[in-house]
C-alpha positions as CSV (number, residue, x, y, z in Angstrom):
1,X,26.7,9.3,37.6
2,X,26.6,12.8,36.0
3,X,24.4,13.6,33.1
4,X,24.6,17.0,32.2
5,X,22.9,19.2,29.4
6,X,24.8,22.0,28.0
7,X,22.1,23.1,25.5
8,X,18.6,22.3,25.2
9,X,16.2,22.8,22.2
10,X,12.2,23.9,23.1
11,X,10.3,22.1,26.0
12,X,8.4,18.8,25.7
13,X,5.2,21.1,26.2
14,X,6.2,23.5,22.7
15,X,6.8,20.4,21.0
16,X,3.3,18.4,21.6
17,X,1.3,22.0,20.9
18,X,3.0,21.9,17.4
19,X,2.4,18.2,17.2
20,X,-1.5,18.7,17.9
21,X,-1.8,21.7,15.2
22,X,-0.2,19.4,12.7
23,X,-3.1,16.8,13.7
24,X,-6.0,18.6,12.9
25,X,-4.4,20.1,10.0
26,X,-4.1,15.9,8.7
27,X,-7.4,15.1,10.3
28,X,-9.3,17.8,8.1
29,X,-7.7,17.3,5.2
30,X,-8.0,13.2,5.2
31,X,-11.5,13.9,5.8
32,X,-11.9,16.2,2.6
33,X,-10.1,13.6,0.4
34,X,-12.5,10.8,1.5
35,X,-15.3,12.7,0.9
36,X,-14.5,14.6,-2.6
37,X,-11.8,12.3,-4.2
38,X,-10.3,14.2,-6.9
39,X,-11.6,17.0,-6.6
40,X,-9.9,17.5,-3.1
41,X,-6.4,16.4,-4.6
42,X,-6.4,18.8,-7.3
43,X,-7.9,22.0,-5.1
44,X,-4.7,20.8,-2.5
45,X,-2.6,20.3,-5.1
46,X,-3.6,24.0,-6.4
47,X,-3.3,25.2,-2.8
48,X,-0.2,23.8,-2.2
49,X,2.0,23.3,-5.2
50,X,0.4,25.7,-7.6
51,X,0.4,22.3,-9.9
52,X,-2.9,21.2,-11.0
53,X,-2.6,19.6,-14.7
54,X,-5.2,17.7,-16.8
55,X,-3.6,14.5,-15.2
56,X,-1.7,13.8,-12.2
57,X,-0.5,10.7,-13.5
58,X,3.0,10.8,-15.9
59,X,2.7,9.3,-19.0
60,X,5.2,7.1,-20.7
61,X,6.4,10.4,-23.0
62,X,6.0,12.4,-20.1
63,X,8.5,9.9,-18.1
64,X,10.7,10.0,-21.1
65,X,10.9,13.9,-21.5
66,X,11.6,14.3,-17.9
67,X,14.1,11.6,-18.0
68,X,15.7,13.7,-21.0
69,X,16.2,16.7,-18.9
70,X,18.7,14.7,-16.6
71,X,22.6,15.4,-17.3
72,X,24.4,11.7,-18.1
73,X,26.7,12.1,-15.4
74,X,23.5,12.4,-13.0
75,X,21.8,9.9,-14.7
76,X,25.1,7.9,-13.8
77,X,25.5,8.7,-10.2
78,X,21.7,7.8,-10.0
79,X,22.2,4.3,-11.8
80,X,25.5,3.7,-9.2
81,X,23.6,4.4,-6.3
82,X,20.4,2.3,-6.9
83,X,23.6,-0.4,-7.8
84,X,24.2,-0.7,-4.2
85,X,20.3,-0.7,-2.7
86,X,19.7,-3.0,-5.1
87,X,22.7,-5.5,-4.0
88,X,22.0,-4.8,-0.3
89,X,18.5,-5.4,-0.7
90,X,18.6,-8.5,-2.7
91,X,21.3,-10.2,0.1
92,X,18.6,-9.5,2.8
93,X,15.8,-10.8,0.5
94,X,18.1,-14.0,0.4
95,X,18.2,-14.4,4.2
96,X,14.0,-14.7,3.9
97,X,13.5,-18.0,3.2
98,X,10.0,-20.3,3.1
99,X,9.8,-22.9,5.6
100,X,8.2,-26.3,5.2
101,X,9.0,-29.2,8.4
102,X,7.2,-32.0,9.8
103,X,7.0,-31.3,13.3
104,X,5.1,-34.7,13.9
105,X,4.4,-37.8,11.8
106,X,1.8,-36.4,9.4
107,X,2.0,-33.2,10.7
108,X,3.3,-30.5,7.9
109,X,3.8,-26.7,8.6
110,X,5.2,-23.9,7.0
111,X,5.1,-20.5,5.9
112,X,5.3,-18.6,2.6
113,X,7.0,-15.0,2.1
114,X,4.5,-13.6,0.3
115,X,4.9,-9.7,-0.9
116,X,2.5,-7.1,-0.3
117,X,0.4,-6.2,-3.5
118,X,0.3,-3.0,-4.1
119,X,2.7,0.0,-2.2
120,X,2.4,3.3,-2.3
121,X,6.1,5.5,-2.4
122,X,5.8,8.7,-1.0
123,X,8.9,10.6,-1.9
124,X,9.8,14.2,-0.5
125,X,10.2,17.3,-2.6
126,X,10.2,20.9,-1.6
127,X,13.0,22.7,-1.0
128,X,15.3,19.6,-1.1
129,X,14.0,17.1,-3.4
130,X,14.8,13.9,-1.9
131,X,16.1,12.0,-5.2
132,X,17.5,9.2,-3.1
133,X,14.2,8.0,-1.3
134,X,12.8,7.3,-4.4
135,X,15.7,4.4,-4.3
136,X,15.0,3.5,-1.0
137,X,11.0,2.7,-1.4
138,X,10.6,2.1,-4.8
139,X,13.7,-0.3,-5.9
140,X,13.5,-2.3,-2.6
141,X,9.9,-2.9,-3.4
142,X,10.8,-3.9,-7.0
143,X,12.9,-5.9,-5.4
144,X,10.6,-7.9,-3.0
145,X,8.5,-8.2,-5.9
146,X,5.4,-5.7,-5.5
147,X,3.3,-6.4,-8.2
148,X,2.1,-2.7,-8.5
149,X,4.1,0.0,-7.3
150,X,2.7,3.1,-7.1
151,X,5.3,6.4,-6.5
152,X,4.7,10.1,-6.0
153,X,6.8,13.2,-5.2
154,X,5.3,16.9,-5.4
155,X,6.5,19.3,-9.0
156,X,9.4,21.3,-8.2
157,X,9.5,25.0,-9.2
158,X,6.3,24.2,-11.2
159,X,6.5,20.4,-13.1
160,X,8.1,17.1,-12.1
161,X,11.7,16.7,-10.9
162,X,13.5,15.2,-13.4
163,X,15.8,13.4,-11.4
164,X,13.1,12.1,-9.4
165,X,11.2,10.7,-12.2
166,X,14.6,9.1,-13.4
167,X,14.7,7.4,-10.0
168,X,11.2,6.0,-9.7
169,X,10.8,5.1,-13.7
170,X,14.5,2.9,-13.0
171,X,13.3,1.4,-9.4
172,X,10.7,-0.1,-11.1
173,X,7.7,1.8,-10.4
174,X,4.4,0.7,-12.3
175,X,2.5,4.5,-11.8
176,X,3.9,8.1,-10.7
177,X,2.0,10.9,-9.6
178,X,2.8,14.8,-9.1
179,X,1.3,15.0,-6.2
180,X,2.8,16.0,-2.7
181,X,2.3,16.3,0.9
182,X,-1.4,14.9,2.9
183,X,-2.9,15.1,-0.9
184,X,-0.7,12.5,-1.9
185,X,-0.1,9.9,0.6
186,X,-4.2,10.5,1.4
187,X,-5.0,9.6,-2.6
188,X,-3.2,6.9,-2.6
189,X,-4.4,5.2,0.8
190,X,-8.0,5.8,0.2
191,X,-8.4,6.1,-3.1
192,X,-9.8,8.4,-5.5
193,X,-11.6,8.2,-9.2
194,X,-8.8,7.9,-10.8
195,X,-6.0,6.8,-8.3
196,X,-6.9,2.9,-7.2
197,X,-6.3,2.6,-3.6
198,X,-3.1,1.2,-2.1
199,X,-2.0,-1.6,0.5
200,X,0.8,-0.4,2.2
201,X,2.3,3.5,2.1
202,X,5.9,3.5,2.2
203,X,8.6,6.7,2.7
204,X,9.7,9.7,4.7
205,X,8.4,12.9,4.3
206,X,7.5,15.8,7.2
207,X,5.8,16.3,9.6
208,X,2.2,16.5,7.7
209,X,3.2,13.4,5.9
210,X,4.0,11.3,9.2
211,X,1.2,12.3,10.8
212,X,-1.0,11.6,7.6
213,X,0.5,8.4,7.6
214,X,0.2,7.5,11.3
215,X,-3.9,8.7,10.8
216,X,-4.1,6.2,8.1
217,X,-2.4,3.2,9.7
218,X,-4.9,0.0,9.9
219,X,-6.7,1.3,6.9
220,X,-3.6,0.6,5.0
221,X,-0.2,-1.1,6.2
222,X,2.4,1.6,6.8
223,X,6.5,1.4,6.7
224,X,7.0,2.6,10.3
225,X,6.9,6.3,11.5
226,X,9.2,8.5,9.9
227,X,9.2,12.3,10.2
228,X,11.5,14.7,10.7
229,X,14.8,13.7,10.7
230,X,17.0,13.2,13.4
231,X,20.4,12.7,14.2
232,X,22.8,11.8,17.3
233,X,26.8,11.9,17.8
234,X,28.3,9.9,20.1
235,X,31.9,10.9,20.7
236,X,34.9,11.0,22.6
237,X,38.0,13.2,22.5
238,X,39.2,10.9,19.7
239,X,37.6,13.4,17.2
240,X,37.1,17.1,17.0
241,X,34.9,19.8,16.9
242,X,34.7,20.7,12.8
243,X,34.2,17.0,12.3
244,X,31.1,16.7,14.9
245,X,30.0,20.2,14.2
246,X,29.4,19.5,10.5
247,X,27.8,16.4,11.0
248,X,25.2,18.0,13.5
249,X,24.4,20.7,10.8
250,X,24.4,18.0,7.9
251,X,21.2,16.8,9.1
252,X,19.9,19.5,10.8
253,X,19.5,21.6,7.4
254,X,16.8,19.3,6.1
255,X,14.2,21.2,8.0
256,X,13.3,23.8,10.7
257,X,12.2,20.7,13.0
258,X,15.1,17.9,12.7
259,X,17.2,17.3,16.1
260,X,20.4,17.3,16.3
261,X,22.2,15.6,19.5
262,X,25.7,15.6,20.6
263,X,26.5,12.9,23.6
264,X,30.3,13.4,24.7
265,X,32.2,12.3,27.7
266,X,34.5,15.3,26.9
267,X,33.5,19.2,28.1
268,X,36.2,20.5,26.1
269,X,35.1,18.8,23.0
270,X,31.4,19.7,23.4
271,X,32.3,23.7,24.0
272,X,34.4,24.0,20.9
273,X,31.6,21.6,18.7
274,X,29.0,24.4,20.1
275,X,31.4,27.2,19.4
276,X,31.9,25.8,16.1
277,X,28.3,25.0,14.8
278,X,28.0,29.3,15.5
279,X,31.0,29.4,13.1
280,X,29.5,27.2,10.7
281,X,26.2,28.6,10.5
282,X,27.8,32.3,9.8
283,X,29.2,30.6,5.7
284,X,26.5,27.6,5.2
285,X,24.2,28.2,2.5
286,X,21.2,26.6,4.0
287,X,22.1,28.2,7.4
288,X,18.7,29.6,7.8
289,X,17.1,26.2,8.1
290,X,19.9,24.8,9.9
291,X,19.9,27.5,12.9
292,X,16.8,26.7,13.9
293,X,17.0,23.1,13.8
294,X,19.7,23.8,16.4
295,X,17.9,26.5,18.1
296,X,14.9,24.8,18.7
297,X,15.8,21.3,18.6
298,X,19.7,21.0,19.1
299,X,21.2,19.2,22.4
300,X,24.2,18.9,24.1
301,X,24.7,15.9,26.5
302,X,28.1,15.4,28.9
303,X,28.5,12.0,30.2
304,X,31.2,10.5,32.7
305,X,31.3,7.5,31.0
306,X,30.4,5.2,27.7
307,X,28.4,3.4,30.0
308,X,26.1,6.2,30.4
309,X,26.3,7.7,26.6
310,X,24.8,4.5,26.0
311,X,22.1,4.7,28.7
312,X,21.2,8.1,27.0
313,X,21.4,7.3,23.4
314,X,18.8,4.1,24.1
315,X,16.3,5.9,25.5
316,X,16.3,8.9,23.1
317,X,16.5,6.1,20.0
318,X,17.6,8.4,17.6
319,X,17.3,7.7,13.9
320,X,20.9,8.2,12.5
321,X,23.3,7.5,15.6
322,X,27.0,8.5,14.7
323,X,29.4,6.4,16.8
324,X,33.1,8.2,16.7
325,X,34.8,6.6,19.9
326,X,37.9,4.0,20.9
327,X,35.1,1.1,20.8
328,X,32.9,1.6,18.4
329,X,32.0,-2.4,18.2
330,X,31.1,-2.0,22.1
331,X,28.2,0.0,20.8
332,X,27.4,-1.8,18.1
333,X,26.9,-4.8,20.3
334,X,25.1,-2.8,23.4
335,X,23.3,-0.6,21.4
336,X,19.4,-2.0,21.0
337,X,17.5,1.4,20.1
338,X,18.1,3.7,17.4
339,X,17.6,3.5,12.9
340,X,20.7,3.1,12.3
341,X,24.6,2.9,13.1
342,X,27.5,4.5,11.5
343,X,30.7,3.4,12.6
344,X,33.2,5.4,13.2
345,X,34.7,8.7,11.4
346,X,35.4,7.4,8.1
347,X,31.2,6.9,7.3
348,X,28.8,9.3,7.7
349,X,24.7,10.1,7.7
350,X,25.0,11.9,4.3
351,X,26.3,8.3,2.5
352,X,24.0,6.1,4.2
353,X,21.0,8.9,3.1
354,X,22.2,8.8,-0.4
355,X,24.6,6.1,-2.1
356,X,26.4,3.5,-0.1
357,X,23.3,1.1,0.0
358,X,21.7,0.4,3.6
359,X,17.7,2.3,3.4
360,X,17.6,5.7,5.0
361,X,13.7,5.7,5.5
362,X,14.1,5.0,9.5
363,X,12.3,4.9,12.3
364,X,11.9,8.8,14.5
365,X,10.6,9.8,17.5
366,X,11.7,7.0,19.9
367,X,10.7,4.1,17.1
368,X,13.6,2.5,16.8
369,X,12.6,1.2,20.3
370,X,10.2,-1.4,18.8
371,X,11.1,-1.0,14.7
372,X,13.9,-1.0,12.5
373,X,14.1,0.8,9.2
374,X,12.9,0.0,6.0
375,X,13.5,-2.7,4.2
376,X,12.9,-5.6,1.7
377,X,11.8,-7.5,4.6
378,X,8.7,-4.6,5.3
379,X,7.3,-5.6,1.8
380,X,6.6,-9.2,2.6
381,X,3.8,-10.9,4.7
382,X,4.7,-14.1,6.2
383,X,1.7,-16.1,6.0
384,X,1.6,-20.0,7.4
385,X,0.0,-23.5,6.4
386,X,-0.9,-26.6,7.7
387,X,-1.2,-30.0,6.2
388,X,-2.3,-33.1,8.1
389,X,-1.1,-35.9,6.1
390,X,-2.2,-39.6,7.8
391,X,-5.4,-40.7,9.6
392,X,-3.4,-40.8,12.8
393,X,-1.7,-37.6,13.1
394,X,-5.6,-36.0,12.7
395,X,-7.1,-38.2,15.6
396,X,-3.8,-37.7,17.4
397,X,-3.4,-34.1,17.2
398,X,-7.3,-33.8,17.3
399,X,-7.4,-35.2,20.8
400,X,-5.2,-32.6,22.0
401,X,-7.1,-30.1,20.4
402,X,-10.2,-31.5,22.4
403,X,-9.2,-31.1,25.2
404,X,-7.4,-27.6,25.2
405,X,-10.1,-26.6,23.2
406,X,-12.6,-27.3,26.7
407,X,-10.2,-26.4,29.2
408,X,-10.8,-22.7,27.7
409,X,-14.2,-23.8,27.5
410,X,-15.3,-24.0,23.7
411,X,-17.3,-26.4,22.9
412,X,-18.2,-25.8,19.4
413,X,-14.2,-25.4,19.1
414,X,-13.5,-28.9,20.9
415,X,-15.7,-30.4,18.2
416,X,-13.9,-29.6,15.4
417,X,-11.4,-31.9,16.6
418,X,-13.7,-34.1,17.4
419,X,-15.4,-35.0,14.2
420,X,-11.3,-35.6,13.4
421,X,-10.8,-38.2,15.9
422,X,-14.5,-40.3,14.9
423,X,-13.6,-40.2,10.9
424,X,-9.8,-41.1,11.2
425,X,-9.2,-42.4,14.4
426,X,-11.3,-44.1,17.0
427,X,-15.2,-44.0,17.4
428,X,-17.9,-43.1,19.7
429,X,-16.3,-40.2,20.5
430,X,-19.3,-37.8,22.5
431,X,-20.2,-34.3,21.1
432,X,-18.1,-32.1,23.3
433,X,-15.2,-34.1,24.5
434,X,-12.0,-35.3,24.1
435,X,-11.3,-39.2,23.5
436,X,-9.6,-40.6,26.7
């Protein structure tokens, strides 16, 4: 076996000093919100976004004049994107059914899917304006039926995105907010004067906004962990370089911070994808970000085999894995850690992050060992019942109960049953134990 890096990005010990500035930076600033409410929101959102208007919170003619400001054919692609979330999202929402059996004579359990009440979006701005994760939280909550559905994205160049708005007033949200960053996803966790506190915080966002998010988890419910983006090729010598090379840098522009991983059993190929990522980054426009993406955070893996490109690509679990081989459905099916799969050279991360209908908000920084990605599914609680329905399936079931209930011990449990098994079943049954 022969694993072999070609390129590295920073050390493991660069990478948790920058992760342990970010958390006091979160720490402080959650604490601040909690103690000053809106008054800490609108100094951060001064701080931050230079934004600070009589109301944080779009109006209905606000909504509308922001909507106006969006070209028809944007307003089009916009309405043909959320077309496919919507239909992918509503054929998962299918496969969640309620359950109601009788396991036993008398004996009736079930569960009810039962959506989460009231979801906060979080959707990126900045330098790229993440239009599309306003599809990805707020529509799939609309359509797992979140009764209030709260969105918020930072202004850009000064006053709401207008595309942005679009997206979150046609996903359904109920309230959206101009608000970005720690500020936002902090307001709407814990609450301020005028921003009711949420259940559940939903979206992608930085590395400030994961961390925020991970701080506030058990307060509120939270998607799963999703910061900086990541992406990972695997690939043989069935492709080329420009095709893995722009791939790599695809992803790698969204910030100074997002890996980028190649994993090939072919030198030749991984040379030229490194010689031609150089090339790339001398004519893309948003090579500045890019470079150090791949400086600091850009790898090069050579592997013998497919056997052991899998081996590495499950235990990095990637978010977006790119799978450009002669057996792509081998890794499909042996493939158990990453956010998502594309399938061969025809699809791409850029599709999946914007139109063709699977959720881009996905798991990072080894998640996808123990999550998957966003979905309807994340919305709903399943919640169970029970229903004893005849005299003898309470003093039957109750006997057992007895019994387990003092083999652990617990007395006050054991008579629970007990008083089950005098009323419906048999009498003259002692305080503290089972009927024989």
């Amino acid at each position: 076996m022969a694993i072999i890096s070609l390129k590295s990005g920073k050390p493991p010990q660069d990478r948790a000093e920058d992760d342990a500035k970010v958390r006091t930076t979160v720490e402080a600033i959650l604490a601040d919100i909690e103690a000053r409410g809106d008054t800490a929101v609108r100094a951060l959102a001064q701080k931050f976004d230079g934004y600070a208007p009589a109301s944080l919170r779009l109006s209905a003619s606000e909504i509308e004049a922001a909507m106006s400001k969006v070209s028809q054919r944007d307003m089009d692609d916009i309405r043909f994107a959320q077309a496919q979330i919507r239909r992918f999202a509503e054929a998962q929402r299918a496969t969640m059914q309620d359950v109601e059996v009788e396991t036993l004579p008398g004996v009736v359990l079930g569960h009810r899917n039962i959506p989460v009440q009231s979801v906060g979006c979080y959707v990126p701005g900045g330098k790229f304006p993440m239009v599309a994760s306003a599809h990805m939280s707020v529509l799939t909550a609309s359509v797992a039926g979140v009764p209030r559905i709260v969105a918020s994205a930072p202004p850009v160049n000064g006053e709401p995105h207008p595309a942005i708005v679009a997206a979150m007033h046609l996903g359904g949200a109920h309230e959206i907010y101009v608000l970005g960053g720690i500020q936002a996803v902090g307001a709407m966790a814990l609450g301020t004067e005028t921003i009711r506190p949420v259940d559940m915080l939903v979206g992608p966002g930085n590395a400030y906004v994961a961390e925020a998010k991970r701080q506030l988890f058990g307060r509120v419910g939270i998607d799963l962990f999703a910061g900086p983006t990541e992406t990972m090729l695997i690939v043989d010598d069935t492709v080329d370089a420009e095709l893995c090379a722009t791939d790599l840098l695809g992803q790698a522009e969204h910030g100074y911070n997002s890996p980028a991983c190649l994993i090939t059993t072919s030198r030749t190929l991984a040379e030229a994808t490194i010689a031609e990522v150089e090339r790339l980054l001398t004519i893309l426009p948003t090579a500045d970000t890019a470079a150090a993406s791949w400086r600091d955070y850009g790898d090069v893996i050579l592997c013998d085999t497919h056997e052991e490109m899998l081996q590495v690509a499950n235990q990095m679990a990637y978010e977006h894995v790119q799978v450009m081989t002669d057996r792509d459905d081998w890794y499909l099916e042996h493939m158990h850690s990453y956010g998502a799969l594309f399938l061969g050279a025809r699809t791409n991360v850029a599709n999946g992050d914007k139109v063709i209908g699977t959720n881009h908000t996905l798991p990072t920084r080894r998640a996808g060992r123990y999550t998957g990605g966003l979905w309807v599914g994340k919305f709903l609680k399943t919640h169970s019942y029970q229903r004893v329905l005849t005299d003898e399936a309470a003093a039957m079931i109750g006997e057992y109960g007895s019994r387990l209930c003092m083999l652990e011990g617990f007395v006050g449990h054991a008579e629970q049953c007990n008083v089950r098994v005098r009323r419906y079943g048999r009498r003259n049954v002692p305080y503290g134990m089972a009927a024989e």
